[in-house]
C-alpha positions as CSV (number, residue, x, y, z in Angstrom):
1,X,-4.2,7.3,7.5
2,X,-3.7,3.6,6.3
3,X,-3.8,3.3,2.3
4,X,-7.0,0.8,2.6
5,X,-9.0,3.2,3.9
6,X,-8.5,6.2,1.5
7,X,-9.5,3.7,-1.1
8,X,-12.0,1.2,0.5
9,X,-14.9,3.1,-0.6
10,X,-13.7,4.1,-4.0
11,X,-15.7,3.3,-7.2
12,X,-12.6,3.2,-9.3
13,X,-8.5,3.5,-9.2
14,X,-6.4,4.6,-12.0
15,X,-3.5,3.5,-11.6
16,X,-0.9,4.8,-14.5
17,X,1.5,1.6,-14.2
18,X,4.1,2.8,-16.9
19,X,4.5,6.2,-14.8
20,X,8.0,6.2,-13.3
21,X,7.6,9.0,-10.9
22,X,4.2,11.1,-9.9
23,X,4.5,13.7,-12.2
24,X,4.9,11.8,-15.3
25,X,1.8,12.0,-18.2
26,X,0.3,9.0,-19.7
27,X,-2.2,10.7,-22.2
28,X,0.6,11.7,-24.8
29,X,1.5,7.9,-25.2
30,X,2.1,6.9,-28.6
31,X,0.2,3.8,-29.8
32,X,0.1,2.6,-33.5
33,X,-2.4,-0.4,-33.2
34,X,-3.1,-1.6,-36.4
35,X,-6.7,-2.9,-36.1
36,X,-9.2,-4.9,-38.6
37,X,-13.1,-3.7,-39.1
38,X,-15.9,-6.0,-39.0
39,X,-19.4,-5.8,-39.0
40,X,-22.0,-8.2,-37.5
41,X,-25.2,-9.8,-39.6
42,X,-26.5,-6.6,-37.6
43,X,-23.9,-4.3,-39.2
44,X,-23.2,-3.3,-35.9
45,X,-19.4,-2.1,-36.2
46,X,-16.2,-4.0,-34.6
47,X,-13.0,-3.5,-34.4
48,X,-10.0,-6.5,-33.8
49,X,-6.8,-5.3,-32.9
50,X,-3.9,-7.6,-34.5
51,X,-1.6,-7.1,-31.5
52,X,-2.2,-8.1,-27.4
53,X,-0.5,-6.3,-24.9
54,X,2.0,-8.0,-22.4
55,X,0.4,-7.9,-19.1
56,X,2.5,-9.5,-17.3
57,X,5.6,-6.9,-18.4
58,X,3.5,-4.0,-18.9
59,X,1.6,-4.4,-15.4
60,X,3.0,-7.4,-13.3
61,X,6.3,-5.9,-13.6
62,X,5.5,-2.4,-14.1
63,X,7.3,0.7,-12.0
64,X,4.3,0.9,-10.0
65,X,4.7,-2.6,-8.9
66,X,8.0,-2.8,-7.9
């Protein structure tokens, strides 16, 4: 079976990018974001995170990828 059509119809595809071989976890990863709280004239809550990931080394150039 071709690998477009097991995922043609799908809704949505996790793919766990940093994962170097299929038995790997991602859940336990360990992220300290430091993050700033806001709220809107509303006081509808927000939150800003100080740091942006690099896409391009943590997906483009991922395991998965290669």
């Amino acid at each position: 079976m071709r690998i477009e059509k097991v995922f043609s119809l799908a809704y949505c595809i996790i793919a766990i990018t940093l994962a170097v071989y299929s038995k790997a976890g991602f859940l336990k990863r360990n992220v300290s974001a430091k993050y700033v709280f806001i709220q809107d004239a509303l006081g509808r809550p927000f939150y800003i995170y100080t740091s942006i990931d690099n896409f391009n080394n943590d997906i483009e150039k991922a395991w998965l990828n290669t």
